[in-house]
C-alpha positions in Angstrom: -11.6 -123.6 -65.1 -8.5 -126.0 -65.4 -9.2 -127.0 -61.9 -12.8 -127.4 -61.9 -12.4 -129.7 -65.1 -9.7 -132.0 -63.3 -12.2 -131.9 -60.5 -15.4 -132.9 -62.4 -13.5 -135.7 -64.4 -13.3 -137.2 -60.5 -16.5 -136.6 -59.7 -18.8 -136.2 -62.5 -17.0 -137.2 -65.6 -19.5 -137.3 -68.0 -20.2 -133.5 -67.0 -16.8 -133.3 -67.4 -16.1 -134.2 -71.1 -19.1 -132.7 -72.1 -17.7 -129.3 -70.9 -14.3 -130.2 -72.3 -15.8 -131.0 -75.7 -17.8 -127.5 -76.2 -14.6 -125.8 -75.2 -12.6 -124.1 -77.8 -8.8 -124.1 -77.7 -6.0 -122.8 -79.9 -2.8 -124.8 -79.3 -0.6 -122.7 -77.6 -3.4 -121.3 -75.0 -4.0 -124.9 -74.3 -0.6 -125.4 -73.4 -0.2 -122.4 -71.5 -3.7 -122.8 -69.7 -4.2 -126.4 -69.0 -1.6 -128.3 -70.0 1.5 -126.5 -68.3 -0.1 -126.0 -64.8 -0.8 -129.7 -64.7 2.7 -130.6 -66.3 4.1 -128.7 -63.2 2.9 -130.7 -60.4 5.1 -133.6 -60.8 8.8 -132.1 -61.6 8.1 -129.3 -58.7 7.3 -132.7 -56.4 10.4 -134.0 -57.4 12.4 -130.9 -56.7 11.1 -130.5 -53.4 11.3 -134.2 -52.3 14.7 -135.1 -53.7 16.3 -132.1 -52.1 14.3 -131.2 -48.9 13.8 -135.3 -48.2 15.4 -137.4 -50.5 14.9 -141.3 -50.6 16.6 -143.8 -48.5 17.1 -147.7 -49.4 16.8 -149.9 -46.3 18.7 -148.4 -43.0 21.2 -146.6 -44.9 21.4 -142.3 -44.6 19.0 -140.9 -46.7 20.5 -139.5 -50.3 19.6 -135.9 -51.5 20.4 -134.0 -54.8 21.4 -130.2 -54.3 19.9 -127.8 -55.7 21.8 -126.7 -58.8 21.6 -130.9 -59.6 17.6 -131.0 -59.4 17.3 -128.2 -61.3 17.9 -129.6 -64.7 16.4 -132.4 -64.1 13.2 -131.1 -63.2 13.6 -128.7 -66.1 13.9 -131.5 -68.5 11.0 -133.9 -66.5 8.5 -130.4 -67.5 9.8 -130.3 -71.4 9.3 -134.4 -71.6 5.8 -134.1 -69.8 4.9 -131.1 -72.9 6.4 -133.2 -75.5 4.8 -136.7 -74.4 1.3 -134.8 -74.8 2.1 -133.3 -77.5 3.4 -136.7 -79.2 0.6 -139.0 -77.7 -2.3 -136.0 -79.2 -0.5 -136.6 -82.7 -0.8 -140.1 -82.5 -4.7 -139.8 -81.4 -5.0 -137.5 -84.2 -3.3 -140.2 -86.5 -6.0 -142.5 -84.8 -9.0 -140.4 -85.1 -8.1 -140.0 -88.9 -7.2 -144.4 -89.0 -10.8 -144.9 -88.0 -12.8 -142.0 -89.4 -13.3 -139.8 -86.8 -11.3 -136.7 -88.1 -10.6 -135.0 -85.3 -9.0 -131.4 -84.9 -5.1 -131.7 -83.6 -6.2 -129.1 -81.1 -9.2 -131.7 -79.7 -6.3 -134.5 -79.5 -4.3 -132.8 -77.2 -6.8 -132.2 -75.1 -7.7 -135.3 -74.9 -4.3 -136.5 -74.6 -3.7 -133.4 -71.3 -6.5 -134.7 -69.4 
């Protein structure tokens, strides 16, 4: 379902949102569900480029991090990823409530993860 949703917000997005809408979430199985998987994506990336390719700046050797170096700092990338939803689907909440929408917290995040 996580997939399909990311999909259809590409391709047909009011589709999309509608189905996201009707969907019911409790926090923590909408982190664990949607919002983790997708959090993934980049600091695995960024594990597997900086120490399989690394980057290079002009004609100089290309630089690498080992492995025990990228670790932690993909492992802190994921927990900024979860806390910067988490922050940004509070201050939509704080938004929906500013302008009268009144909003669930739960709705917010979702918002804020896709």
């Amino acid at each position: 379902m996580l997939f399909r949703n990311v999909w259809l917000l590409l391709t047909e997005p009011q589709d999309a949102w509608s189905t996201i809408r009707e969907s019911e979430w409790a926090v923590v199985e909408l982190y664990i569900r949607v919002i983790a998987p997708l959090a993934l994506i980049s600091p695995v990336a960024g594990y597997i480029g900086t120490t399989q390719f690394g980057w290079q700046i002009g004609a100089g050797q290309p630089v690498k991090l080992s492995a025990a170096s990228a670790l932690p700092i993909s492992i802190v990338y994921f927990g900024a990823i979860l806390v910067s939803v988490f922050v940004i689907g509070l201050l939509i909440h704080w938004m929906s409530e500013t302008y009268g929408g009144r909003k669930p917290l739960v709705r917010c995040i979702a918002l804020a993860a896709y």
